[in-house]
Structures are given as structure tokens and as C-alpha cells.
C-alpha positions in Angstrom: -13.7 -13.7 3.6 -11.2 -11.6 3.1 -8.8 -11.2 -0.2 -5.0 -10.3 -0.4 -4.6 -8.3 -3.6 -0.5 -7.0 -4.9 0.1 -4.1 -6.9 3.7 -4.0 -7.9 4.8 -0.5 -8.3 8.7 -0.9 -8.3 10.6 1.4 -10.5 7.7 4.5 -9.3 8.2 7.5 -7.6 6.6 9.0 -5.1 3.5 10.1 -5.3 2.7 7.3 -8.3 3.1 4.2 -5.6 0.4 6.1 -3.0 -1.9 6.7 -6.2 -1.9 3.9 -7.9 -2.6 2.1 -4.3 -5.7 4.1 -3.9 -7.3 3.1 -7.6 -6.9 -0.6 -6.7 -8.2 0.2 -2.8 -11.2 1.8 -4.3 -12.3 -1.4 -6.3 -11.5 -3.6 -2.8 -14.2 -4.8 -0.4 -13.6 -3.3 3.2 -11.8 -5.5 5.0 -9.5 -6.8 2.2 -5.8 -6.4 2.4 -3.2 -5.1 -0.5 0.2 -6.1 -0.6 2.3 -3.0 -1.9 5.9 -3.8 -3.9 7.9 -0.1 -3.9 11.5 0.7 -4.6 10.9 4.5 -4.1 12.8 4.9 -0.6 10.1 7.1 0.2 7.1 4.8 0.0 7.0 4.0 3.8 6.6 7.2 5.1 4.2 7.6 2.2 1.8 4.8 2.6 2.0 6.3 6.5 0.7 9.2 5.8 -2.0 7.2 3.4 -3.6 5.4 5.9 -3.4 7.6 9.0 -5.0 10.2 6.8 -8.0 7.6 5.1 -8.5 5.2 7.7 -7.1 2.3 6.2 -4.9 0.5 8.2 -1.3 0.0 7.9 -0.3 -3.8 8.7 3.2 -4.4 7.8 6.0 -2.2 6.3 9.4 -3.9 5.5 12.4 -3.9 3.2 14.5 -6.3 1.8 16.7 -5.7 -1.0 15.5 -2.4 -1.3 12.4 -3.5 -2.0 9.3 -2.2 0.5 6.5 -4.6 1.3 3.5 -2.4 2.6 0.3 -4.2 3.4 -2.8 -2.2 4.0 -6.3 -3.5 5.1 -9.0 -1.3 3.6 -11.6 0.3 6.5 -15.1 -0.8 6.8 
């Protein structure tokens, strides 16, 4: 069964957002999904990068209110 985890990281810049997403991946379960919460306008391209270059896959990257929602699923 899989779990949906958020990490809030509004207020960070770049590369805090894509590190502190890797801490809480590392303690997930494959399979299990993380809900990211960025203001740094840079955090899409980021969490891009992030998965294409780890595997994990990238779900769903929006904004609104200049606020980016990025939801990963960690590999395996």
C-alpha cells in the first residue's frame, strides 16, 4: 500500500528543496509518493533533473500562487 508523504519547503532555495526531498525519500518505501511544497521558482526544473538522474519518478509538477506542487514516486 502505498503512502503519500509532504515535505513543505517554501521559503528555500535551490538546492535546499532537492536535498531536503532526498533525506525524506531515503526513509520512504519504494513505491511511496512525496508531495513537494516549493516557492523557489527554480524547483521544477530541479526536481526534473532529481528524478531523471535517480530513477524516481516525477508525477505531477504544478503552480499556483507561486507555490509548486511536485509529487515524486520513489523507484523500486
Amino acid at each position: 500500500m502505498e503512502k503519500c508523504n509532504i515535505l513543505d519547503v517554501q521559503g528555500l532555495a535551490c538546492p535546499l528543496p532537492v536535498l531536503r526531498a532526498n533525506k525524506v525519500l531515503r526513509g520512504m518505501a519504494g513505491g511511496d509518493e512525496l508531495t513537494v511544497l516549493a516557492t523557489d521558482a527554480a524547483a521544477p526544473r530541479d526536481f526534473d533533473s532529481y528524478c531523471k538522474s535517480t530513477g524516481h519518478q516525477l508525477l505531477e509538477s504544478s503552480e499556483e500562487e507561486g507555490v509548486f506542487r511536485i509529487v515524486i514516486r520513489k523507484k523500486g
